[in-house]
Phi, psi and omega in degrees: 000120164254125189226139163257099166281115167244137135116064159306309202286353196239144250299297160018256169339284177315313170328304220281305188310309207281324179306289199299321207289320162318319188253023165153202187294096167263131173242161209238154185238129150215190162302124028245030190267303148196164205270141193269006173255031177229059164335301159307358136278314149318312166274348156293341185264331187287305171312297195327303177269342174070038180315147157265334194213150172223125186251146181231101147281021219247135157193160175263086198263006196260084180339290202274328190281347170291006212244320140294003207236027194324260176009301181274327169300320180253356126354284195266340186268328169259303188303338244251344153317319151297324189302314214298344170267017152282303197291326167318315187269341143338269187318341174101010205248115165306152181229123188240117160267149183232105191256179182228150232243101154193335191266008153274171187253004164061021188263356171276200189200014169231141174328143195280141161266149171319291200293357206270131182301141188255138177208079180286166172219059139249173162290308182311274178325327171297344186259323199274342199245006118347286168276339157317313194265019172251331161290338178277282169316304174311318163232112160315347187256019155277182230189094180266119143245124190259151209193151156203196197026062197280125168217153186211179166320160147064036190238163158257068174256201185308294209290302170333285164316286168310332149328275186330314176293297172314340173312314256219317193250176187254329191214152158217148179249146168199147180280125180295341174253052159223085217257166173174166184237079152007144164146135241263127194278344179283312186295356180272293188316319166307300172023268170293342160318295200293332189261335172279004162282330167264201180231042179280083162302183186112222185224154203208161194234105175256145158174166171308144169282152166098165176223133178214162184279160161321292195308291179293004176286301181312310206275343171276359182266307181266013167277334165269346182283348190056062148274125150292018190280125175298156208208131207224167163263093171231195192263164178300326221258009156283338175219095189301149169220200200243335190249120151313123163231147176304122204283354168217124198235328164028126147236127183280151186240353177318307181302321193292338197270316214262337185244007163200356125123352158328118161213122191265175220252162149340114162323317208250026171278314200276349170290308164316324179272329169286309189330297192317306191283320160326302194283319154341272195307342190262000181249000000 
């Protein structure tokens, strides 16, 4: 399988690279050589290798800045969504977009379904379920997957911040009415595989099983970290922000199991294994 990754350099991305390699030729693409809303150059690089799969790991990921930032968020997440599943189906191609547990409202408490209505209340979320439906139109052959608290090597994730932050406080307080289902950017990657091997298109919900709030989220990141730093219980609405999140984000994964046989494993199974690859790499 020769697969073409934009948005390579970022923990995602990396994952991708070393996973996808396995299964035949991959060339990975990012910022600043190029940009996916610069259609015309995406698609020269893309004839040029001639991918079976394109994968857009390319995303505006930045939550409070979006909120100020209409423009540059649906800019990369819808328009820039729309070039590369154009340009996939020009080419004959499946197309894999990577959406978020952000384009729900977080008012239910059971895991979230593929079919259940997005009703985002960010910017953010409002720009990723944008380019879900610029990906869908564009190419029949896609592969939407929505994830979340995504954290990998090299990343500005959850867990990568709170180390830091225990480096740094004496205490840290974090919120308990914020639930979600963690997860591991090499197990997204395994996934995609697992799924870009078939031809089941649509739309499927990966992250790690199980659900935990931030707050018991922190205290297993830093109880494996082996850190004593106290860990306090507070409410969201102790730390105003600008972008609305969904206060319960779960995502069920029964379609993905069900169309390619694909299981993902325990959030805190998979927490245990990034820890492990963190110290690897930093030793």
């Amino acid at each position: 399988m020769r697969t073409l990754i934009f948005g390579a350099k970022g923990q995602l991305g990396r994952d991708l690279l070393s996973v996808f390699s396995r299964a035949g030729e991959v060339r990975g693409h990012d910022l600043p050589e190029v940009d996916i809303v610069d259609e015309a150059l995406a698609f020269r690089i893309a004839e040029d290798f001639g991918p079976e799969l394109i994968i857009n790991a390319a995303a505006y990921t930045n939550v409070e800045a979006a909120e100020d930032n209409l423009t540059d968020a649906f800019r990369v997440n819808e328009t820039g969504a729309r070039n590369l599943a154009d340009i996939a189906a020009r080419l004959g191609a499946p197309i894999v977009y990577y959406s978020t547990d952000f384009v729900f409202d977080g008012r239910r408490n059971t895991p979230y379904e593929p079919e259940d209505v997005a009703t985002p209340l960010s910017v953010y979320g409002k720009s990723k379920l944008a380019g879900e439906q610029a990906t869908r139109h564009s190419n029949t052959r896609h592969f939407v997957l929505r994830t979340a608290w995504l954290y990998g090597p090299g990343g500005n994730n959850f867990v990568e911040k709170i180390l830091s932050l225990a480096a740094q406080h004496p205490k840290l307080r974090i919120v308990t009415d914020e639930i979600g289902s963690p997860t591991h950017t090499l197990d997204l990657a395994e996934a995609t595989l697992a799924l870009a091997k078939t031809k089941a298109y649509g739309v499927y919900h990966v992250a790690n099983e199980g659900a935990v709030s931030r707050y018991d989220f922190a205290r297993r990141i830093l109880e494996l970290a082996r850190v004593d730093t106290p860990v306090e219980p507070c409410f969201g609405a102790e730390f105003p922000a600008k972008a609305r999140r969904p206060a319960y984000g779960a995502l069920s994964t029964a379609r993905l199991t069900e169309a390619c046989g694909h299981v993902m494993r325990p959030w805190d199974t998979a927490l245990v294994d990034y820890m492990s690859r963190r110290t690897r790499v930093s030793s």
